[in-house]
C-alpha positions as CSV (number, residue, x, y, z in Angstrom):
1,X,-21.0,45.7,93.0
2,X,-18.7,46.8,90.0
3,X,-16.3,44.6,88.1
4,X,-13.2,45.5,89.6
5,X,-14.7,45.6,93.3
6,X,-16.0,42.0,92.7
7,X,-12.7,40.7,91.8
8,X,-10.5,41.9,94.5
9,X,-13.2,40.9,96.8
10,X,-13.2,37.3,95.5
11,X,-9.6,38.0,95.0
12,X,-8.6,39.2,98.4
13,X,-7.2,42.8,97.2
14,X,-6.0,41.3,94.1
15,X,-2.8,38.6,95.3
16,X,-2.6,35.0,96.8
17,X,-0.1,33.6,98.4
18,X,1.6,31.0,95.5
19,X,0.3,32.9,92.6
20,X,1.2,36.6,90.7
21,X,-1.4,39.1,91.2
22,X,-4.3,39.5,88.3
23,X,-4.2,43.1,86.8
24,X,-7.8,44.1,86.5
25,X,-7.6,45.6,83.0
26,X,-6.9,42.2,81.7
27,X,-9.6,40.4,83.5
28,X,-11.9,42.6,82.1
29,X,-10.5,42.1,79.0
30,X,-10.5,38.4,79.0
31,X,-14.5,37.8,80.3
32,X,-16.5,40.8,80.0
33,X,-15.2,43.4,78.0
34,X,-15.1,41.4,74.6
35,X,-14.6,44.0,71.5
36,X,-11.8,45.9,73.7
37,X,-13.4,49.4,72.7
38,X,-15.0,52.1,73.9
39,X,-18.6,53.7,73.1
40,X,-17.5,57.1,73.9
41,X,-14.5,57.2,71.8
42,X,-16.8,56.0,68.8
43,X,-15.8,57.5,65.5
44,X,-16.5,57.4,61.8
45,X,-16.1,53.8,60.4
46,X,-13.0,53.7,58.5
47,X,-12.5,53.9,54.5
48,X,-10.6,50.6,54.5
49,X,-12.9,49.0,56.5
50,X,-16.1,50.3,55.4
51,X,-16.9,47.5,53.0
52,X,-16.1,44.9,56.1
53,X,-18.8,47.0,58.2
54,X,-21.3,47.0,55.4
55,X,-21.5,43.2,55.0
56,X,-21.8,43.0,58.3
57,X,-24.6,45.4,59.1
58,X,-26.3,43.1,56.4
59,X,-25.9,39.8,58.6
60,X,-26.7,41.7,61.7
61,X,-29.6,42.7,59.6
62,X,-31.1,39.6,58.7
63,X,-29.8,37.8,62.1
64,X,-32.1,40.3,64.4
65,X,-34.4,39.5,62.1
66,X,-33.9,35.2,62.6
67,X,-37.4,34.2,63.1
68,X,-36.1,30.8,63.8
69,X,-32.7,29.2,65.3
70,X,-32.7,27.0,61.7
71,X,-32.8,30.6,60.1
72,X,-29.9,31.8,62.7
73,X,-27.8,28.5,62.2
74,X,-27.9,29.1,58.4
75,X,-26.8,33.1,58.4
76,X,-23.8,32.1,61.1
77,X,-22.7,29.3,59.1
78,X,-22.4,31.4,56.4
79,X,-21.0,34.2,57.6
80,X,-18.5,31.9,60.3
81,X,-17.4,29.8,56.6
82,X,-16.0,33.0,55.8
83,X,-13.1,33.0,57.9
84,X,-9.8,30.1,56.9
85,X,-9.7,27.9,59.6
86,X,-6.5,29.6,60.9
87,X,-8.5,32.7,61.9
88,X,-9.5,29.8,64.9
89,X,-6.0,29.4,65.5
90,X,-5.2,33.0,65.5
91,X,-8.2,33.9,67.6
92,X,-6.5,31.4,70.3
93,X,-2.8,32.6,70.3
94,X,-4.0,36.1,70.8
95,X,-5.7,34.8,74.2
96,X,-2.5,33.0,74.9
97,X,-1.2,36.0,74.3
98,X,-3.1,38.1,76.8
99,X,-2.8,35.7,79.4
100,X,1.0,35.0,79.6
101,X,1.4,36.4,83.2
102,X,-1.3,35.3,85.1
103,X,-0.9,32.1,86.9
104,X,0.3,29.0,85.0
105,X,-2.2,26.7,86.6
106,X,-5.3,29.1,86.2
107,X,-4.1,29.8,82.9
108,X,-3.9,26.3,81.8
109,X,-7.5,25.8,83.0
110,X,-8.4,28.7,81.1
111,X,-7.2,28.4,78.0
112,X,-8.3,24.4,77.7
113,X,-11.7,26.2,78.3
114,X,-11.6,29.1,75.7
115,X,-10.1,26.1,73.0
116,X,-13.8,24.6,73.4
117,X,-15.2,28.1,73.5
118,X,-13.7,28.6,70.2
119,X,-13.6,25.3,68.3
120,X,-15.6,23.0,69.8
121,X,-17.8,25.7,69.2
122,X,-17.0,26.2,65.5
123,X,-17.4,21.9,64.6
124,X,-20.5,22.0,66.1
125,X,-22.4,24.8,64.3
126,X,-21.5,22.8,60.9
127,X,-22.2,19.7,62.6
128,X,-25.3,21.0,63.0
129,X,-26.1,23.0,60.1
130,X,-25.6,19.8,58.1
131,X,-27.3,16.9,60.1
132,X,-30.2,18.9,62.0
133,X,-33.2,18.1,62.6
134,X,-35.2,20.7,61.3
135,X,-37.9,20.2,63.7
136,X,-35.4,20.9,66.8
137,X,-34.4,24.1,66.0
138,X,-37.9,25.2,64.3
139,X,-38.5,27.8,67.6
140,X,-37.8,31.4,67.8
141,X,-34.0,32.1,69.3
142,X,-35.3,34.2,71.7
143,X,-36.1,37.9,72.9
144,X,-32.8,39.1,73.4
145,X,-31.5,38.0,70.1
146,X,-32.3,41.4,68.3
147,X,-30.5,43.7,70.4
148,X,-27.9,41.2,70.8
149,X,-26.7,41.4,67.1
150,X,-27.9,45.3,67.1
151,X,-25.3,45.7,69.7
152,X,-22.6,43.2,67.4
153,X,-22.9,45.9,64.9
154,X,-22.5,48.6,67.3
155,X,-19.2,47.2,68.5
156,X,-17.8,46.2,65.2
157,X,-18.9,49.9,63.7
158,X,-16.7,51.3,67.0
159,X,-13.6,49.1,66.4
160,X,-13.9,50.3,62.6
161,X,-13.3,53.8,63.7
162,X,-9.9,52.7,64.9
163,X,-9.1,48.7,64.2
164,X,-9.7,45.5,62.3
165,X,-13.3,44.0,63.7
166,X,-12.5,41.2,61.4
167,X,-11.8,38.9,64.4
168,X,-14.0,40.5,66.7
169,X,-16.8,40.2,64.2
170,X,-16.2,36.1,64.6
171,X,-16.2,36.2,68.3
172,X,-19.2,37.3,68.4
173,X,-20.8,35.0,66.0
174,X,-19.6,31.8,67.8
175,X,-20.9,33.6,71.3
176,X,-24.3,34.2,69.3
177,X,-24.8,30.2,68.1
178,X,-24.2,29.5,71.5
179,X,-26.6,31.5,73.5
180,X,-29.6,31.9,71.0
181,X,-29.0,28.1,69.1
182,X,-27.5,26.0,71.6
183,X,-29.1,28.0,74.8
184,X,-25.9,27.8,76.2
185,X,-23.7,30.5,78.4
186,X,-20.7,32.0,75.5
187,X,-18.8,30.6,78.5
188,X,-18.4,27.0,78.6
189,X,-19.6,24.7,81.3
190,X,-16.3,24.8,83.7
191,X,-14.8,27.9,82.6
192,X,-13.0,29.2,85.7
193,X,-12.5,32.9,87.2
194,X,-10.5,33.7,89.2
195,X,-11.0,32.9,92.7
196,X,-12.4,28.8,92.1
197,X,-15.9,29.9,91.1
198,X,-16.7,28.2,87.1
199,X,-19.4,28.6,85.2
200,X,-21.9,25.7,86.4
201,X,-25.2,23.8,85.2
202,X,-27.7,22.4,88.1
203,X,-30.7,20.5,86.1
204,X,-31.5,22.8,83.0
205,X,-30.2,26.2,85.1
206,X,-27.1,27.6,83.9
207,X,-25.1,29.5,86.5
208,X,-22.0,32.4,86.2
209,X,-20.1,34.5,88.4
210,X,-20.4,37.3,86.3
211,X,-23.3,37.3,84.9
212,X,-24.9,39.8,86.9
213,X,-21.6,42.4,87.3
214,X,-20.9,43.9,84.1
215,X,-23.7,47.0,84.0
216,X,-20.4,48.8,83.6
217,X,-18.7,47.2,80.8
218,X,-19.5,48.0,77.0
219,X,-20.5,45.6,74.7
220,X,-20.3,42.9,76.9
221,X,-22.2,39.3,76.1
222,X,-23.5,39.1,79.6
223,X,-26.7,40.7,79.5
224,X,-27.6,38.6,76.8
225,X,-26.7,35.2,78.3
226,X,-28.9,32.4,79.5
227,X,-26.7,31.6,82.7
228,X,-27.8,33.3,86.0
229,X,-26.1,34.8,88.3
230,X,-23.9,32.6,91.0
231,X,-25.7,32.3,94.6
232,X,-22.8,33.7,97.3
233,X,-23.3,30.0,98.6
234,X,-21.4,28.9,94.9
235,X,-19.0,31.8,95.2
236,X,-17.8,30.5,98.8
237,X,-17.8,26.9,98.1
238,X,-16.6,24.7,95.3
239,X,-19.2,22.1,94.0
240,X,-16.4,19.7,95.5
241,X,-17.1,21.6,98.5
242,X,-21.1,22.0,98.0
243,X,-21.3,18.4,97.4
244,X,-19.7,17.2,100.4
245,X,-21.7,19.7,102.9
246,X,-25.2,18.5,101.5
247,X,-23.8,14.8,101.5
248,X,-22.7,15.5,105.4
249,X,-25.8,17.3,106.0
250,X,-28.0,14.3,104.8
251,X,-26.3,11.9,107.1
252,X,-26.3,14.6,110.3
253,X,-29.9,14.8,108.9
254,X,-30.2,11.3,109.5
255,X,-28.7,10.4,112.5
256,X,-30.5,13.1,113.8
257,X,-34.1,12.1,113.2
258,X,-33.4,8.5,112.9
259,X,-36.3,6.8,115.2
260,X,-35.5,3.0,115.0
């Protein structure tokens, strides 16, 4: 099933009762489609932004290179330290921005979630880099990590052929120290879509609506996220919902077989 299908299934052809409808282009836009560009209209990297693109091509470089996540924490660090703290800020208005008419209480939801996403996120990779245990973060990040940041570069190269990737370049960096050092989804725990479903954690197993449905989306983080795809049984029911029907079940389940 593509994106947009997914959505106005979940979404019922796209309107609910209480709520303004959600315009596809900008759900893609907020989950999947992270640079905003376009492979196919891919150009030559601009003058003004060609040393930008060759300092990143360097981190990118060394990153798919990371033969450790204490290797990968150091190079993000760096490159993340770059940036004045009001890049954050800016980051977070312009997903204000984007999200002005969709429904106030989604939104709310949403943007408390992408705050975390971007500087919860940003505290804890310095927290890190400066009271780690070495020993913790001693492994390899993990197989996908090469092509990850061979596809950063990729993105940022397209969005230099036409745009700043100056914040884009950042996104991406906070999305790579949390799937590859933290093993966590670029989506915070709770983050909801639209529809109820959130992005979810059962034991060690990280679980996303989307994680499987953006084959058709360029430059998307999903393929290299550790969350799994959401069972239909977590896209139906809340895990209010899923909570309550295994708690029923267990006392049906008892009455049932219940000898005396």
């Amino acid at each position: 099933m593509g994106l947009i299908s997914f959505f106005k299934s979940v979404l019922g052809g796209g309107e609910r009762k209480g709520r303004q409808p959600f315009d596809d282009a900008v759900i893609n836009s907020l989950f999947l489609n992270v640079s905003g560009a376009k492979p196919e209209k891919i150009g030559h990297v601009l003058s003004k932004y060609s040393e930008r693109i060759h300092g990143i091509t360097i981190a990118c470089s060394v990153l798919s290179g990371a033969g450790s996540k204490n290797q990968m924490i150091d190079v993000i660090a760096s490159e993340v330290e770059k940036y004045p703290l009001r890049a954050l800020s800016v980051m977070m208005k312009n997903f204000e921005e984007k999200t002005r008419y969709i429904d106030e209480n989604y939104r709310k939801k949403l943007l408390k979630k992408i705050h975390e996403q971007i500087f919860d996120t940003y505290h804890t990779l310095f927290v890190i880099r400066e009271k780690r245990d070495y020993l913790t973060y001693a492994s390899g990040p993990g197989q996908k990590s090469p092509e990850y940041w061979k596809m950063v570069l990729e993105a940022c190269r397209t969005k230099a052929s036409h745009d700043d990737p100056y914040y884009l370049y950042l996104k991406y960096l906070l999305a790579g120290f949390r799937m590859f050092v933290l093993k966590e989804p670029a989506h915070p725990l709770g983050t909801p879509f639209p529809g109820g479903p959130e992005v979810e954690k059962d034991y060690d197993r990280y679980f996303c609506p989307l994680r499987d449905k953006a084959d058709d989306v360029a430059f998307s983080l999903c393929p290299f996220c550790p969350a799994e795809q959401s069972s239909e049984y977590m896209l139906t029911y809340s895990a209010k919902e899923r909570k309550k029907k295994s708690k029923n079940a267990s006392i049906q389940n008892y009455f049932t077989n219940f000898k005396g």
